[in-house]
Backbone as numpy.savetxt, mean C-alpha at the origin, in Angstrom:
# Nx Ny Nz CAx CAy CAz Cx Cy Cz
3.71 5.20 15.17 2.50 4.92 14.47 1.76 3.78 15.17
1.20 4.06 16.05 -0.23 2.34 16.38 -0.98 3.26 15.65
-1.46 1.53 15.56 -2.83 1.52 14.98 -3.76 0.83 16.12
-5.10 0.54 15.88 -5.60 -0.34 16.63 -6.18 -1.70 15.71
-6.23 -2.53 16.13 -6.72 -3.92 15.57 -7.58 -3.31 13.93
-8.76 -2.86 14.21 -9.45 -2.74 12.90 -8.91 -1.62 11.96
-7.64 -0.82 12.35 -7.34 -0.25 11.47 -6.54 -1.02 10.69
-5.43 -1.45 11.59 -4.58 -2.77 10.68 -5.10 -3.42 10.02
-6.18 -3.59 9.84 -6.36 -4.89 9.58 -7.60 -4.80 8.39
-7.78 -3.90 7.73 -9.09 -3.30 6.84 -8.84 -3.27 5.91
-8.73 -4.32 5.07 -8.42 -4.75 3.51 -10.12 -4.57 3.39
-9.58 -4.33 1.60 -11.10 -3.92 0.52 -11.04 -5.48 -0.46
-12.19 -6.15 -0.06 -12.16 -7.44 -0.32 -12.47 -7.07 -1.63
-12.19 -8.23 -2.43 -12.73 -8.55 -3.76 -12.67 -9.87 -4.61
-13.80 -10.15 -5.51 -14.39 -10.94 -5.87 -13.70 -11.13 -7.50
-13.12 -12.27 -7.58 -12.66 -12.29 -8.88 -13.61 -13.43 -9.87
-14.38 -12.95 -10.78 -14.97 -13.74 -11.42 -14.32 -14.59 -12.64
-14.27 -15.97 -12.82 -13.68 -16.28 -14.01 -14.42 -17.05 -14.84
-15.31 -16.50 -16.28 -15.77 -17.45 -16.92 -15.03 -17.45 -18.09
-14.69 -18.74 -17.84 -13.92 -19.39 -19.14 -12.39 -18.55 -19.09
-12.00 -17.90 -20.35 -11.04 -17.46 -20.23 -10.84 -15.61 -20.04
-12.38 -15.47 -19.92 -12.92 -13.71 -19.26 -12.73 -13.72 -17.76
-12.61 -12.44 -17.31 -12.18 -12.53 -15.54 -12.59 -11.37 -15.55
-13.74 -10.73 -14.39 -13.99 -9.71 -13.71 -13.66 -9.77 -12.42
-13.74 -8.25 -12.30 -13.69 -8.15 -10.23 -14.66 -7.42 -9.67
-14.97 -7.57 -8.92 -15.97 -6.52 -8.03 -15.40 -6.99 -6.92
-15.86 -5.56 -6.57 -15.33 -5.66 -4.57 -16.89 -5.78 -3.80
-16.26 -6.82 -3.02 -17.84 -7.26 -2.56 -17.94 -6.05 -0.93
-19.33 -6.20 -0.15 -19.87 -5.57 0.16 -19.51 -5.90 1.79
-18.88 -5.14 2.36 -18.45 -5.57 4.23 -19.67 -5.71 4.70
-20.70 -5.91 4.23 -22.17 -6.14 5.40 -22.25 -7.46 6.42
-21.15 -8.40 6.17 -21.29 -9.96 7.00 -19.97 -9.85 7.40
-19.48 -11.15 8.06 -18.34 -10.88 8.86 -17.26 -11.75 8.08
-17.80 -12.14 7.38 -16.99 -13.36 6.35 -17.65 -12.64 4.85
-17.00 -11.67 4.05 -16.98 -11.19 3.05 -17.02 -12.04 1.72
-15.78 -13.06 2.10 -15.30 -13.92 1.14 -16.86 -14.73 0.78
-17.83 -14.90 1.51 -18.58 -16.06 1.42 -19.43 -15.61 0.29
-19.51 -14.38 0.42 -20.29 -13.86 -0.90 -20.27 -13.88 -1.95
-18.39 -14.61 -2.45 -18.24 -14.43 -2.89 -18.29 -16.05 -3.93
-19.48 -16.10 -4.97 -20.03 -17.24 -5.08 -20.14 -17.04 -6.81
-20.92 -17.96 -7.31 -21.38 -18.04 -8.87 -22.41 -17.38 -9.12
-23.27 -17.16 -8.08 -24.75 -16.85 -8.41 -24.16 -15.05 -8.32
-23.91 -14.71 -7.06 -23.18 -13.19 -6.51 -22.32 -12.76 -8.39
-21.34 -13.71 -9.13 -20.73 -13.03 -10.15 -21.67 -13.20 -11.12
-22.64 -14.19 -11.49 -23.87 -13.71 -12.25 -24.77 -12.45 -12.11
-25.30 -12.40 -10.96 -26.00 -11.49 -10.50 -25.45 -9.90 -10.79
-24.02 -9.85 -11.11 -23.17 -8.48 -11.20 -22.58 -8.28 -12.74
-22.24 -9.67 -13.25 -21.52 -9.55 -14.74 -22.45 -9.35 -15.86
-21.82 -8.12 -16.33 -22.80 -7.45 -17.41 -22.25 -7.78 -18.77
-22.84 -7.60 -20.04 -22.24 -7.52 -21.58 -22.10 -9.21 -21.43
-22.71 -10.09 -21.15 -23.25 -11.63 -21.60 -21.69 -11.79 -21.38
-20.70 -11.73 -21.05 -19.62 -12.48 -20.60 -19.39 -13.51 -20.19
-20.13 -14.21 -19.25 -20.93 -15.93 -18.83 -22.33 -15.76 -19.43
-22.03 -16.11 -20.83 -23.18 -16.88 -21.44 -23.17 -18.08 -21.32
-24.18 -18.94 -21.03 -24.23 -20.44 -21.20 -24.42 -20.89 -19.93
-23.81 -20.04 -19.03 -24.32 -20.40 -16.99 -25.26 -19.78 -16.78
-26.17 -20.83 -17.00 -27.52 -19.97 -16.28 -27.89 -19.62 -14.80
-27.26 -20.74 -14.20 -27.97 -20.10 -12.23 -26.75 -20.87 -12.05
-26.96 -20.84 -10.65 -25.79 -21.58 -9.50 -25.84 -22.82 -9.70
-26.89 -23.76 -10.09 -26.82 -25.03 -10.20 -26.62 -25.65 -11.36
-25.96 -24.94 -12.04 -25.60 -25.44 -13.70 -23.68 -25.69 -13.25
-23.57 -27.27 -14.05 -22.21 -27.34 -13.39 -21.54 -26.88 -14.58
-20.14 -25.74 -14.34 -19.16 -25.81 -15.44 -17.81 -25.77 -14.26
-17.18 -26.31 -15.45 -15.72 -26.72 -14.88 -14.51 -25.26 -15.56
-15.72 -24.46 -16.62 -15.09 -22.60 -16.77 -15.29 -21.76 -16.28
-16.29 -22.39 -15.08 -16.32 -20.38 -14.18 -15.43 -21.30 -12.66
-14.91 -19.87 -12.34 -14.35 -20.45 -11.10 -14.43 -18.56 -10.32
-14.64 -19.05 -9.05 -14.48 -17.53 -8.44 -13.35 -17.50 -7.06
-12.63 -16.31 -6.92 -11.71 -15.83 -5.87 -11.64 -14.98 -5.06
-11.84 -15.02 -3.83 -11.65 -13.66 -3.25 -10.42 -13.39 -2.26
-9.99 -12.31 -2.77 -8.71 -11.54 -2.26 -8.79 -9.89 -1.44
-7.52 -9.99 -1.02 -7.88 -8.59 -0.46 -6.63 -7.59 -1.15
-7.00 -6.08 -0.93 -6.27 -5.42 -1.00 -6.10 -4.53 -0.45
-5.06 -3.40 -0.60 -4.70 -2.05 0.22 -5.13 -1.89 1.89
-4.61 -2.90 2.41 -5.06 -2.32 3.92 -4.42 -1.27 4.63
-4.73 -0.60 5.77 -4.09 0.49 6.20 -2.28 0.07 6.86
-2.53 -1.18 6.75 -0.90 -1.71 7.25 -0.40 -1.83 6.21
-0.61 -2.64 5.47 0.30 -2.12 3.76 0.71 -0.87 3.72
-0.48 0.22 3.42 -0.12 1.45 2.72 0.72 2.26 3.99
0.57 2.27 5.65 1.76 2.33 6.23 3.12 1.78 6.16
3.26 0.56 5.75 4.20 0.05 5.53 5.02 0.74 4.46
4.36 0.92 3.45 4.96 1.51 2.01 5.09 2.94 2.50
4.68 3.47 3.02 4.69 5.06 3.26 5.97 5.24 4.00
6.47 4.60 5.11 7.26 4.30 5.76 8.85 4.28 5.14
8.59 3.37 4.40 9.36 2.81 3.61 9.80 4.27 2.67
9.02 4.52 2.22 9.30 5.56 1.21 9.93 6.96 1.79
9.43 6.89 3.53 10.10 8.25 4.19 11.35 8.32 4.17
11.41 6.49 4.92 13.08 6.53 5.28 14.27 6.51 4.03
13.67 6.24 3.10 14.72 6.59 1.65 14.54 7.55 1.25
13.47 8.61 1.10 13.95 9.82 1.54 14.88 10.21 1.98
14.90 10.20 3.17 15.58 10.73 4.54 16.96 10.47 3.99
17.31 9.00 3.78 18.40 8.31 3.89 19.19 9.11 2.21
18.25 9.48 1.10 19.18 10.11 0.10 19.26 11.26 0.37
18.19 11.65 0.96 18.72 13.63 1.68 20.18 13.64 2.81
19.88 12.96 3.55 21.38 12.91 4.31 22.62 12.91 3.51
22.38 12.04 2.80 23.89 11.71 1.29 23.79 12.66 0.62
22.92 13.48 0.71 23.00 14.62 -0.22 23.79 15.56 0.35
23.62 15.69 1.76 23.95 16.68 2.38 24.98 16.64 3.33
25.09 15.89 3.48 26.47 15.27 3.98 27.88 16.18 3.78
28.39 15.93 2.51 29.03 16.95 1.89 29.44 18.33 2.61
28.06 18.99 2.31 27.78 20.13 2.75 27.98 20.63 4.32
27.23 19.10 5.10 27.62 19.79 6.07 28.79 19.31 6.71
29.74 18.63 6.26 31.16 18.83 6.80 31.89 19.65 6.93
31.80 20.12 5.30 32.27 21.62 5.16 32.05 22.58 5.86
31.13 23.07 6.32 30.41 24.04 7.29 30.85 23.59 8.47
31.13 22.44 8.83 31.40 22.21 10.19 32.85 22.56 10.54
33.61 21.78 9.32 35.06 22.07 8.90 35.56 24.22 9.42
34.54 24.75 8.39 35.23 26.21 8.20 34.43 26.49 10.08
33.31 26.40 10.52 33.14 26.36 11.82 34.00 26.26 12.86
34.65 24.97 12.68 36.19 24.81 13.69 36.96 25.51 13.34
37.30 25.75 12.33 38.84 26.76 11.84 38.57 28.08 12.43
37.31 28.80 12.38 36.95 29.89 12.84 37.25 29.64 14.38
36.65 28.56 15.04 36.85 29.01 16.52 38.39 28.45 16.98
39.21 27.85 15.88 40.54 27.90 16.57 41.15 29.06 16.47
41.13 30.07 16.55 41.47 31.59 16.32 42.04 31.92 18.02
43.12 32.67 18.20 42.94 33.01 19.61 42.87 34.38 19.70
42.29 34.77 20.82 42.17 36.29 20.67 43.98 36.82 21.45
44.63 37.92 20.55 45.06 38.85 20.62 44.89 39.91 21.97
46.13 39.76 22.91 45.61 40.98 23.94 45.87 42.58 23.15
45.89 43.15 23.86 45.28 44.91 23.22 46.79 45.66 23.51
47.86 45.38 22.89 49.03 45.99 22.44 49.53 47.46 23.16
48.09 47.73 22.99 48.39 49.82 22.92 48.86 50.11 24.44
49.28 49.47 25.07 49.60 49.83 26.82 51.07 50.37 26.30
């Protein structure tokens, strides 16, 4: 499995809003090269609907109850990682499964070819 640089590496950013003891997320928008920066008071006003931060009116109103985060998730190296992961335990309980089975087969296999052939009597 390669990847190349931007596949590894392509987390879906997101924006965690916190007013007071309410918390939204939105996933902010890859248009800049620094995602996170967007991710601001005015940006979770501008998006949070149903009056959830009532009482913050713009960016320059100070409260010490909104606070914002941005994180990433699911990149293509994670979900390889986990996929991976999930083959080889597969694999690894199918073998134990079968194991068993194929000794046995291998077992009656040898017994069959220790057989010797018989020359032809009738002379």
């Amino acid at each position: 499995m390669a990847f190349t640089q931007g596949q590894a590496a392509n987390p879906i950013l997101f924006c965690k809003c916190f007013c007071g003891s309410n918390s939204t997320i939105f996933e902010l928008p890859m248009l800049d090269a620094k995602p996170c920066g967007n991710c601001t008071k005015q940006f979770c006003l501008d998006n949070v609907k149903d009056g959830m931060c009532d009482g913050i009116a713009d960016e320059t109103c100070p409260s010490n109850d909104f606070r914002t985060t941005c994180f990433a998730r699911d990149s293509y190296k994670d979900e390889s990682i986990v996929c991976l992961f999930l083959i080889l335990t597969v694999g690894l309980i199918a073998c134990a499964a079968l194991k068993p089975h194929y000794q046995r087969w291998r077992q009656e296999r040898q017994s069959r070819a220790d057989y010797t052939i018989v020359p032809n009597q009738d002379n």
